[in-house]
N, C-alpha and C positions, 0 to 999 in steps of 0.2 A: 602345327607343332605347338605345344604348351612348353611354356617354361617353369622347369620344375628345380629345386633343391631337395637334396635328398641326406641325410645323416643319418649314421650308423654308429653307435656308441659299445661299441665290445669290452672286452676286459684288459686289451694291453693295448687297443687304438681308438682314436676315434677319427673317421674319416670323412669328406663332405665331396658330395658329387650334385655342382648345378648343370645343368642338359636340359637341349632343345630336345624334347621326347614325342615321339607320335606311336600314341598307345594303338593304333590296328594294324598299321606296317611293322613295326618293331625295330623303327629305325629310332636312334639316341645317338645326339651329337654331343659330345663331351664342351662344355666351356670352361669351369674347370673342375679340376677332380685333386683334393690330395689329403693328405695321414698325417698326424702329430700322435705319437706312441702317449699318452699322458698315466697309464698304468693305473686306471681306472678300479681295477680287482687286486690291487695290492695289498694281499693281507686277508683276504675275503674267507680264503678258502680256513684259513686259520682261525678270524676272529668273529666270524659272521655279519662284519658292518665294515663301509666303506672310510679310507682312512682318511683324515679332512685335509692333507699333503696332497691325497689323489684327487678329492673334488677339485680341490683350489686351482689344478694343473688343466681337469678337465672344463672348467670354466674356464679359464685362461684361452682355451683352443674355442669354447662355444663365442666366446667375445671378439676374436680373430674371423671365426667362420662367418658369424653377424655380419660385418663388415664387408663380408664378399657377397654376401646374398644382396643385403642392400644394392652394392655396387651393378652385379646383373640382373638386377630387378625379377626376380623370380616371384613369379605366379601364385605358389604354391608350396611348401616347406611341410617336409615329414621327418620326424626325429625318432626311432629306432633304439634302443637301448634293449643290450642282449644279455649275456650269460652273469656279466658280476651284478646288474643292478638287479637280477631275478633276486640272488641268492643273499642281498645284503637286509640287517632288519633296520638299517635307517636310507632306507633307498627315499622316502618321502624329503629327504634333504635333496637328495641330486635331481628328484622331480621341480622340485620349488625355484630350486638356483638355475636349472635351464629355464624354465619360465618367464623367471624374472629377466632372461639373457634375451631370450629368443624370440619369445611370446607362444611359443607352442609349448603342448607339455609331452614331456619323451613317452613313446607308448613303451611297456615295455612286454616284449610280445614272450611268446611261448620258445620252446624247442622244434616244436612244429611249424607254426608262421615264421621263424625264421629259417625254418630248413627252406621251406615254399618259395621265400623270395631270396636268396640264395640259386635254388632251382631253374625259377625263370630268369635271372638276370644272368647265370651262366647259360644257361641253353637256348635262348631264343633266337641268337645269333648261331647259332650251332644247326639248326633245322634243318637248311637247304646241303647241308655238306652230303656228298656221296662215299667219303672219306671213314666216315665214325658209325659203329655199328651201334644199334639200339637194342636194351636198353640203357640210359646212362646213367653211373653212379657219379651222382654230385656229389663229394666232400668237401664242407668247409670246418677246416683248421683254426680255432680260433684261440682265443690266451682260454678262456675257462671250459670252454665247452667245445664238440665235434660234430656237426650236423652231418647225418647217413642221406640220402634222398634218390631213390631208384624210381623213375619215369620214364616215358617216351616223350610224347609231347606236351604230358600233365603229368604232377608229381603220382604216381600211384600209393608208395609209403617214405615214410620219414621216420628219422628218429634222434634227438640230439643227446648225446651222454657227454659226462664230464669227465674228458681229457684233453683238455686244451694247454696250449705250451706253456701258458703261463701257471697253470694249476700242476701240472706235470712236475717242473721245475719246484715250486714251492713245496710240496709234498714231498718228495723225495729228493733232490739236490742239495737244498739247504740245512746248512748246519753251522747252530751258533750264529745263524743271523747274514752266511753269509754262502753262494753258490762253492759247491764244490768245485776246484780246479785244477784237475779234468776231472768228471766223476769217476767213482770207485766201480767195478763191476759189480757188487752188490748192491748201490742203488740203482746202477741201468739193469740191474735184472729185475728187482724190484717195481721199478719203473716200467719196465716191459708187459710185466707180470700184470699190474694194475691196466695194461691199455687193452691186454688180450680180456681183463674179466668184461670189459667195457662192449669189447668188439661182440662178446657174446650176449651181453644186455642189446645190442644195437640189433643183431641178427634173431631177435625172439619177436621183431617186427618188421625189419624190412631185408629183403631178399638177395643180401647184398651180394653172392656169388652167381646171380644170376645177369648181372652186368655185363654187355660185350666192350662199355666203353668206360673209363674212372676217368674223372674231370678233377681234378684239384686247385683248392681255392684259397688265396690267403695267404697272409705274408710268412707263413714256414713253408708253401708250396712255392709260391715265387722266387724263395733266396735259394731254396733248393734250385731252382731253373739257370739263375742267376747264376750260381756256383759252377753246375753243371756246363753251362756257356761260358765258364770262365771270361767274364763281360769284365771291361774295367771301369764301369760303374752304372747302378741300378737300372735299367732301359725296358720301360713297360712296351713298348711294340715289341721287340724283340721276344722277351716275354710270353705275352699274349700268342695264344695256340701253340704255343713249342711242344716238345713231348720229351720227355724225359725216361730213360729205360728203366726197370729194375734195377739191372745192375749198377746203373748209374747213381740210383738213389741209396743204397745199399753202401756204394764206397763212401760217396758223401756223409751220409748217417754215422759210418764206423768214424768216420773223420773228426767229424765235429765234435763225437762220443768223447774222443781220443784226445784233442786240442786242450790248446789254456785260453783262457780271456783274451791276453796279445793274440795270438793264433787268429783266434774266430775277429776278432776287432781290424785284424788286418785284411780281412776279405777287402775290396773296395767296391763290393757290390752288399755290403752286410750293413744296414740301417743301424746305428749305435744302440737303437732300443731293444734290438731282437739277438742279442751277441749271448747273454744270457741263458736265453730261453728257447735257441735254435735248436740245440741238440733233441730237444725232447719233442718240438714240433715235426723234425725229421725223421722220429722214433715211431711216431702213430702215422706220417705217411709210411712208412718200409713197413708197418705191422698191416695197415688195410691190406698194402699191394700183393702182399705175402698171403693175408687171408685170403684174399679170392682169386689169386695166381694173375694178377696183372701184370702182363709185359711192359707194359709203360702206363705214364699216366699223361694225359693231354692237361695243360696249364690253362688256366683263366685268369683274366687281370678282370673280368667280369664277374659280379658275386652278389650279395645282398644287397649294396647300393645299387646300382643297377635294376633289381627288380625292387626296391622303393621307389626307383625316379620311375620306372614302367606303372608301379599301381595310382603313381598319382594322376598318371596322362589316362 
């Protein structure tokens, strides 16, 4: 077993997973795993550069993580940076400031390397099940971006487009600076509108109705689950492999559409940082599920960190 840290820097979280990992069984023992939302893409999609409120937030979380790595003495440390640091043009500030934190420097990968580890950190546990048919469509849900990923037991095609909850929300929700509450049906149409052009960029590469099984990944699929369990509060076992119906996602989605701020903030399973930007998360899962006629979707609390701690063992 190698001891690995693993960091994942997205556009509405960033998340740290250190684990005992053994890269040829595929076994990963969690030591610890957890999220600070720091909203990292705040503003991205509008002003093309990261807002120095979001750095300072996301440093704040890399100087907390510091501390835990140290503390489990890990081996090994890979740092991950995905959808807002691609598309920012002073991303060379948030390279410098994790450095000087961390001592590594955040890679920041493609649409496709991160569909990939995405892919294997949901499915490798998934293998031996007699349960779930092949092939499976990975989706992970993220603030800027959506990674597509159809495989068996190796990714065959990927593809990431930009609709993520958090880009979702900023584009169409806000006005005058501030989320609509509840949205109007001409931005959730709107909105709708822009995820279907997306889904048809995603399907001119990977095969996405060819799927027997939809995995969903990420914290607009988990609070969907959550919801769905009416849990009285956040509980990743429980979580982890649930399955969720159609229909279930569908009421939920019209819900959240429908709700105010209080509303959604009163879930007791709802992260205070995703209350915002849930509706629109749960709007591209109910559009995949609808594109390729998914009965349900199976949940993962397993996603891209996970197959960072796996490539580092």
């Amino acid at each position: 077993m190698t001891r690995v840290a693993a960091i994942d820097c997205g556009t509405n979280s960033i998340r740290l997973l250190v684990a005992d990992v053994d890269g040829e069984s595929g076994e990963l023992v969690d030591l610890d795993r957890r999220m600070t939302i720091v909203r990292l893409g705040q503003g991205v999609d509008r002003t093309g550069r990261l807002a120095p409120e979001a750095l300072e937030r996301t440093f704040a979380a890399c100087r907390e993580y510091a501390a835990v790595i140290k503390e489990h003495g890990a081996e090994r440390l890979r740092f991950v940076a995905t959808s807002a640091s691609r598309d920012a043009e002073n991303r060379d500030e948030f390279i410098r400031g994790v450095l000087d934190i961390l001592g590594v420097e955040p890679e920041v990968v493609t649409g496709d390397q991160e569909a990939e580890f995405s892919f294997i950190g949901a499915t490798k546990e998934l293998a031996g099940s007699d349960h779930l048919d092949k092939p499976y469509l990975v989706v992970d849900i993220g603030g800027g971006s959506t990674e597509f990923v159809v495989g068996e037991d190796q990714v065959r095609a990927a593809r990431s487009v930009d609709i993520g909850c958090v880009r979702m929300t900023e584009r169409h929700l806000v006005v005058d600076g501030a989320v609509t509450d509840p949205p109007t049906p001409p931005q959730i149409a709107a909105m709708r509108a822009d995820i279907e052009a997306a889904l048809d960029l995603a399907e001119r590469t990977v095969p996405l109705r060819e799927a027997r099984t939809l995995v969903g990944l990420a914290g607009s699929v988990t609070t969907v689950s959550a919801i769905a369990q009416d849990l009285p509060e956040y509980d990743s076992t429980v979580i982890h492999h649930s399955r969720v119906p159609h229909d279930k996602v569908r009421e939920i989605t019209d819900w959240l559409l429908r709700s105010t701020h209080a509303e959604r903030a009163a879930v007791p399973s709802m992260h205070p940082g995703r209350v915002d930007v849930i509706g629109a998360g749960a709007l591209v899962l109910l559009s995949i599920m609808e594109r390729i006629g998914a009965e349900e979707v199976v949940v993962s609390e397993h996603d891209i960190l996970d197959g960072i701690a796996f490539s580092l063992a």
